[in-house]
GULUMDO-959903 format. One record per residue: residue in one letter; x, y, z of N, C-alpha, C in turn. Coordinates in steps of 0.2 Angstrom, whole numbers, plus 5000, padded with zeros to 4 digits. Example, Ala and Ser with C-alpha at 12.3 -4.5 7.8 and 13.67 -1.06 7.14 Angstrom:
// GULUMDO-959903
a506649725039506249785039506649845039;s506449895035506849955036506450005039;
END
This chain:
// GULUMDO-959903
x505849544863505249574861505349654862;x505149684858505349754856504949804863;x505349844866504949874873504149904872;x504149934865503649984862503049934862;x503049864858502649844856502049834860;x501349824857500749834861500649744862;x500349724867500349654866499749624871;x499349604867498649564867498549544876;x498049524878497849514885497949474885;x498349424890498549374890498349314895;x498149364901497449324907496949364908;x496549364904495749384903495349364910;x495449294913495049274918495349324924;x495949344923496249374930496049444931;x496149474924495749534924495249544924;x494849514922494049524925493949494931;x494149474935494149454943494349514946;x495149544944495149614947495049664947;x494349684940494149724938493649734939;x493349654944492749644948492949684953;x493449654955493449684964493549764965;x493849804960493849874958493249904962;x492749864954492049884953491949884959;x491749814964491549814969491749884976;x492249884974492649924980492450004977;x492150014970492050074970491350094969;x490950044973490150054973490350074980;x490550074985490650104991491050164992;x491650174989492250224987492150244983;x491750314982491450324976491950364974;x492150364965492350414962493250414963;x493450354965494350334965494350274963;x494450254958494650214955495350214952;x495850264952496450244951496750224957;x496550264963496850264970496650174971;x496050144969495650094972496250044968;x496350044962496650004958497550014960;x497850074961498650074966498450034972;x497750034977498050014984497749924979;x497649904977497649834975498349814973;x498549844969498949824965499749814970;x499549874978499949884983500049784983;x499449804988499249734991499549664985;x499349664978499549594975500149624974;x500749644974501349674973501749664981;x501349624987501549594993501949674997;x501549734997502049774999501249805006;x501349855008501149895013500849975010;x500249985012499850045007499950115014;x500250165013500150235017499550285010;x499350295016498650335011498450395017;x498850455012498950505016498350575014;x497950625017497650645015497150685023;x496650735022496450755028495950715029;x495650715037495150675038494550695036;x494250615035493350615030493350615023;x493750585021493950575012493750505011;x493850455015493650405016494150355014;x494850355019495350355021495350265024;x494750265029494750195033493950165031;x493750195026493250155024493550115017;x494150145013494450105007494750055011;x495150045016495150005019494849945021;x494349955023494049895025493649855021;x493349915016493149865010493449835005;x494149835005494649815002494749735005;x494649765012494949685016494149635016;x493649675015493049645012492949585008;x493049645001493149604993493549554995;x494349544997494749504996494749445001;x494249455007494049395012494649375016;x494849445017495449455023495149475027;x495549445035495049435042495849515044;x495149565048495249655047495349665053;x495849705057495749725061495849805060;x495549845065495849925065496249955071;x496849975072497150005078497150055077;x496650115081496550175081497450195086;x497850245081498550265086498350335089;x498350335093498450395098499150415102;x499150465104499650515107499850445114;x499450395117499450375123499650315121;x499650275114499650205114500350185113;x500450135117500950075118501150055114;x501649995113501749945107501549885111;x501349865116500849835118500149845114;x499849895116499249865112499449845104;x499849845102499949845094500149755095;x500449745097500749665098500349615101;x500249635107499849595112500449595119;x500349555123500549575131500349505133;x501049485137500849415141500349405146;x500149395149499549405157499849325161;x499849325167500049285172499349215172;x499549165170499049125169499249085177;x498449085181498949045189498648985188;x498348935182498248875180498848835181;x499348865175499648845172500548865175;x500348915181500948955185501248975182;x501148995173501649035168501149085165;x501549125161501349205157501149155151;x500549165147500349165142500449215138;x500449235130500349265127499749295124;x499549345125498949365119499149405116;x499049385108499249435103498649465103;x499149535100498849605098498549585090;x498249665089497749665084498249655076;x498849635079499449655072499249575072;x499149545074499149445072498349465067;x498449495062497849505057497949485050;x497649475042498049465040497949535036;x497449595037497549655036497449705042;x498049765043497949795047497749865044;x497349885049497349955049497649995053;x498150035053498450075055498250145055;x497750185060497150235060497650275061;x497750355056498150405060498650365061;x499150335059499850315060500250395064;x500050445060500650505064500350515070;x499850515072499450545080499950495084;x500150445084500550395088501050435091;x501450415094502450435098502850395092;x503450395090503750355087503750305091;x504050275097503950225101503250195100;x502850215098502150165096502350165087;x502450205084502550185078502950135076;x503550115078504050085079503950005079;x503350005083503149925086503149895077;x502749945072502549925065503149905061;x503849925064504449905057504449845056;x504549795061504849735062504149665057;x503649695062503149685055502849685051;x503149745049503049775040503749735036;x504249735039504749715033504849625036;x504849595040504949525040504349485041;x503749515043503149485044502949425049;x503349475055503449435062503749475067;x503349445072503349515078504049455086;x504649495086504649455092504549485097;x504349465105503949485110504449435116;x504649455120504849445123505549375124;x505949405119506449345115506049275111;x505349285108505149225106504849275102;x505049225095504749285088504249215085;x503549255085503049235079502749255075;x502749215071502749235062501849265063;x501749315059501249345055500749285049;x500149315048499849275043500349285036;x500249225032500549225026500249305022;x499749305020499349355018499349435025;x499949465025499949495029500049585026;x499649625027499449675023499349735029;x499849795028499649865033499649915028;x498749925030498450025025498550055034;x499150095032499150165037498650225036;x498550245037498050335036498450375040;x498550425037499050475041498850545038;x498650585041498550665040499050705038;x498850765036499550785035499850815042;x500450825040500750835044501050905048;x500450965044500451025047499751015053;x499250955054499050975059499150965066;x498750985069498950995078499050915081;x499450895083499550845085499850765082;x500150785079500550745070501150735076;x501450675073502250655074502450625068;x502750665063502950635056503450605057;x503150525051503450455051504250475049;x504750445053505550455051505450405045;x506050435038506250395034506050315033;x506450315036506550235039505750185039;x505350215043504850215041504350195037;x504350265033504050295025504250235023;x504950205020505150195016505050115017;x504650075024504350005023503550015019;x503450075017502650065013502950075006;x502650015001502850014995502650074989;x501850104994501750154992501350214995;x501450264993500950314997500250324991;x499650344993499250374987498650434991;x498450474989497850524991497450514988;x496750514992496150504988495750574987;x495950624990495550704989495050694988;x494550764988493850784988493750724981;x492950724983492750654977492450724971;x492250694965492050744961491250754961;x490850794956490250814958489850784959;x490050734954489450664952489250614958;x490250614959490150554967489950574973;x489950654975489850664979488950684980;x488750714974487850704974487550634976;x487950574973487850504974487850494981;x488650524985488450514992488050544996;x487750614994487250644999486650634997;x486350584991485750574992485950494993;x486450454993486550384994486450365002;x486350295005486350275012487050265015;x487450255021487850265024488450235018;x488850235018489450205013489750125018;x489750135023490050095029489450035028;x488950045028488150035029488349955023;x488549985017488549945012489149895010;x489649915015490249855017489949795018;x489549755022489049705024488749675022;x488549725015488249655009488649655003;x489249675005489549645000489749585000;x489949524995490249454996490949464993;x491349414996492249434995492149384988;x492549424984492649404976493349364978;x493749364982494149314982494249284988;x494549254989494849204995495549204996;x495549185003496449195006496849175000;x496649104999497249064995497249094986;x496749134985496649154977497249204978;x497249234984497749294982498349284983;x498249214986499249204989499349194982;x498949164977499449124970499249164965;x498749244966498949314962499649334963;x499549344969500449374971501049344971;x500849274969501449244968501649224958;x501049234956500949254951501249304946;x500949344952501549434949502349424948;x502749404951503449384952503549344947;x503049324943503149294938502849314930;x502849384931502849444926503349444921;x503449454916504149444915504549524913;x504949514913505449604913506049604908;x505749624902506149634898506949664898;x507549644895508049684897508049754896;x507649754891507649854888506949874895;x506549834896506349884903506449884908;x506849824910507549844915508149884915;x508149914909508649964906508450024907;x507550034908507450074910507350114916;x507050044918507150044924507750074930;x508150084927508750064931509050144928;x508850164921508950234921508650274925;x508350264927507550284932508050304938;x508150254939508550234947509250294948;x509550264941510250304942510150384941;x509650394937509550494937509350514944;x508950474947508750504954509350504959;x509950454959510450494962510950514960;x510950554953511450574952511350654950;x510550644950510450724949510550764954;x510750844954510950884959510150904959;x509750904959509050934961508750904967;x508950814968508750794973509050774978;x508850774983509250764990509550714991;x509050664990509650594989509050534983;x509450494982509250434976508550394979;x508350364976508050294976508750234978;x508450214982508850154984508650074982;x509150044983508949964979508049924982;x508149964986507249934990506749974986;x507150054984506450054981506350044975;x506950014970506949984965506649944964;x506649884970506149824969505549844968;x505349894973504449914975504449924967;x504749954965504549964955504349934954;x504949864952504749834947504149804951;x503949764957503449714959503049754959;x502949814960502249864958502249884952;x502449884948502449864941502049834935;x502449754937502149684938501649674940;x501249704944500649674949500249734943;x500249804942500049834938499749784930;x500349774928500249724921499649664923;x499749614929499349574928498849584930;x498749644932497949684934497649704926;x498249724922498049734913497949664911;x498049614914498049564910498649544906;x499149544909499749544904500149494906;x500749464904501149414905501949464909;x502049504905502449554906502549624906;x503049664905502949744906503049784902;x502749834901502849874898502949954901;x503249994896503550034901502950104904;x502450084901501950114906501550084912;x501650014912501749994919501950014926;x502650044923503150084928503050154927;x502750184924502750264923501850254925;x501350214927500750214931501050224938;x501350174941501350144947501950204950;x502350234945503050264948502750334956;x502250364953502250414957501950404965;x501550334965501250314970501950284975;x502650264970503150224975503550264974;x503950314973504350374972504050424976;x503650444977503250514980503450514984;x503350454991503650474998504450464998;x504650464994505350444994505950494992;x505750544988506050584982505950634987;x506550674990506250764989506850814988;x506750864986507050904981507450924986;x508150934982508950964987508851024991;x508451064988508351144990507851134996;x507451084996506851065004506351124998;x506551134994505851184990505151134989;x504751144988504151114985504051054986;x503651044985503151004987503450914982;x503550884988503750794985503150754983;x503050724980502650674978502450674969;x502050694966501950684959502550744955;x502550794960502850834956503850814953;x504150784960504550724959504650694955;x504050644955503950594950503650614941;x503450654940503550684935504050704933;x504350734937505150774934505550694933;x505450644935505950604934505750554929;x505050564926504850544918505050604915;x505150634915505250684909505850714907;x506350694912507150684912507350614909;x507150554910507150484908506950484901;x507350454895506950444891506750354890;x506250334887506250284886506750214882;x506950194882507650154879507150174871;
END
């Protein structure tokens, strides 16, 4: 099938479900709707959402009504300068019934985390998050337990010129499939918030438009996108100009290929689509290149401005 070609909707019932949940998510989020539709498309594309920005934008309230809509059981871990990877995990306690240590898991046994201020932490508390952000299981004392199936972390993170930031090492960044900013809201949504009732107020009477099990078999559904050889082909020109160009510091790597293509994919069946096209990937690219990409010189500013250079260098097969 020809890359260019425009092609008919092809699950109508799915995208009007997730166009419900949009809606729903931006009667409380007022005025983000591309950002509201990336951290979905984060979450059905099975990856991890950093959502980076300064505080009171409404950074942990996208969150929670995210995990609302979707009828995901939420937990929040405010990180601070003091916190442990204990309180992130949980910590045995000496049970004298039993004359042995029990286990109580931490607020990460969720199947959506929030991750409050991820920089405000030590990397030693950041840290506790790798192992269950890439395998989706925490071990704790030589015995490893698996996380819910449906296992989802929105970090919020400040930037990282203010007073008391520990910015995320590489390694890191690069377990979130995407980073996105929500910024000042515009005039319209923000008049709606100051004559409006609390935003938070209104989490409560929403009702979740899906359930655990509908989203495990959207997300398994995605991987069943299909990917043309010519958008593979372009794909992969994508990949190779980012590290071959002397502009950038270094490439895109094979992990962040996949986040492409599955956020891609998840993008299409958010359009209601069977497969991709190459706006797909030139939607979603800036959101999963931006933390990842930055210029050889350390000159300017990483994220769309990156990601634009690197559509505009690419041509389309």
């Amino acid at each position: 099938m020809p890359i260019g070609l425009t092609i008919t909707t092809e699950f109508p019932e799915i995208r009007e479900t997730l166009d419900n949940v949009v809606r729903q998510i931006g009667a409380v989020v007022l005025g983000k709707e591309h950002s509201t539709r990336l951290s979905l498309a984060c979450l059905l594309a099975r990856g991890h959402l950093l959502i980076e920005d300064i505080p009171g934008v409404g950074k942990t309230t996208l969150a929670h009504t995210l995990a609302h809509a979707l009828g995901l059981g939420f937990q929040r871990i405010q990180f601070t300068s003091d916190l442990l990877p204990a309180d992130i995990l949980g910590v045995s306690v000496y049970d004298r019934d039993v004359a042995a240590f029990r286990f109580h898991p931490g607020p990460i046994f969720s199947e959506l985390v929030l991750a409050d201020e991820v920089n405000r932490a030590t990397p030693k508390a950041q840290s506790a998050l790798l192992e269950a952000m890439e395998e989706a299981q925490v071990t704790h004392e030589g015995e490893t337990r698996p996380l819910p199936e449906a296992f989802f972390v929105i970090a919020t993170q400040n930037p990282s010129h203010q007073i008391g930031t520990f910015p995320l090492p590489e390694s890191q960044l690069d377990r979130f499939l995407m980073r996105v900013e929500l910024g000042y809201p515009g005039a319209a949504a923000e008049r709606t918030l100051l004559q409006g009732c609390d935003r938070r107020e209104l989490i409560s009477t929403l009702q979740p438009l899906l359930d655990v099990a509908q989203l495990l078999r959207l997300q398994h559904q995605v991987r069943e996108i299909h990917a043309s050889e010519a958008l593979l082909d372009y794909l992969q020109a994508l990949l190779d100009y980012s590290r071959n160009a002397p502009e950038f510091h270094s490439g895109l790597s094979p992990r962040a290929g996949l986040a492409l293509l599955h956020s891609a994919q998840a993008w299409a069946l958010m359009a209601g689509r069977a497969h991709l096209l190459p706006e797909d990937l030139q939607a979603i690219l800036p959101a999963v290149t931006g933390h990842r990409l930055h210029w050889a010189s350390g000159a300017g500013d990483p994220g769309t401005k990156t990601s634009s250079h690197l559509l505009e260098q690419v041509a389309i097969p």
